[in-house]
N, C-alpha and C positions, 0 to 999 in steps of 0.2 A: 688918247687916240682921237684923229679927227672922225667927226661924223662919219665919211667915205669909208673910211677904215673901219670904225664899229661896223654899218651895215656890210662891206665886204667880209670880215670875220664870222657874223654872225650868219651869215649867208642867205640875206636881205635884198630884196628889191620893193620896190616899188613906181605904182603908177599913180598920179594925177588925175583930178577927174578933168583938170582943163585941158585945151589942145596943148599938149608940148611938142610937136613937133618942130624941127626946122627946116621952116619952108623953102629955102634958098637950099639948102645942103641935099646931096641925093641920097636916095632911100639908105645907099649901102654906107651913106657916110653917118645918117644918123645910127645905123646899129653901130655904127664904131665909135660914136663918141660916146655912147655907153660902155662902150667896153673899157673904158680909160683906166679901171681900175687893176685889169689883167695884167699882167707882166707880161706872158709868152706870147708873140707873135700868131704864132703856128697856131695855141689856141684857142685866139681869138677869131683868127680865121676859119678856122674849124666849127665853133658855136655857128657864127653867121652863115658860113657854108648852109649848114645844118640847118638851120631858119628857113633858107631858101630852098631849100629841099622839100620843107614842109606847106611852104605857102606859095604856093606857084604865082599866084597875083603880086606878090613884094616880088618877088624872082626876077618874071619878068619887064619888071619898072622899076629893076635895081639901077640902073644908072641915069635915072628921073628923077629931077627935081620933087622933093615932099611936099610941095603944092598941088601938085598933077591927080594926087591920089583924091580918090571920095572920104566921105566921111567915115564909112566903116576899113576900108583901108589903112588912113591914118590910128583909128583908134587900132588895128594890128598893129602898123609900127609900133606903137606906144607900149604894148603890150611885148611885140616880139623886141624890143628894144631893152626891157627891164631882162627878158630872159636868156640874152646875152651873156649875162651872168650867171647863168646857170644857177639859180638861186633854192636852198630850199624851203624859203619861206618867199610867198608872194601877195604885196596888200598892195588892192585894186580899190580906186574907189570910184562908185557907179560904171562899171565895166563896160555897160548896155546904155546910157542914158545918151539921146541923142542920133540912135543910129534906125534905121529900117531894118525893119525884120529878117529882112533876110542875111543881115549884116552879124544879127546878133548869136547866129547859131554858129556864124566863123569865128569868131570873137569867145564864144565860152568854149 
């Protein structure tokens, strides 16, 4: 099995503690290029949907370039980006590190 596969089997995500976003790509295209690993259209679209429901700030600068966002924003994408995948194991590293306080209570 490749990597991708083990952690999709295993039902794995993971975050980075550097920025990975892509800054050029808009918010809704980075939750989709995590979803690469899904088969079903419907519910990949359904996950994301579901993100956006939860986080009104990605929602509304779903069709925004991922540079536009603040730093605690980004570090949501990042975060609502791994959970795309609906995972039930999730290894974050430094969740918090980087952001203002008030960033970090939307974040845990």
């Amino acid at each position: 099995m490749s990597s991708s596969q083990k952690l999709k089997a295993g039902g794995i995500s993971y975050i980075l503690q550097d920025n990975s976003v892509f800054p050029d790509m808009t918010v809704e295209e980075n939750l989709l290029m995590c979803a690469y690993l899904k088969e079903n259209t419907d519910e990949i679209n359904t996950s994301i949907e579901r993100i956006f429901e939860k986080y009104d700030s990605l929602k509304v600068k779903r069709s925004k370039p991922a540079r536009v966002l603040s730093g605690g924003e980004r570090r949501l994408l990042e975060i609502t980006r791994a959970l795309v995948m609906e995972p039930r194991i999730l290894l974050v590293d430094e969740p918090s590190i980087g952001l203002e306080p008030r960033f970090i209570d939307m974040v845990f």
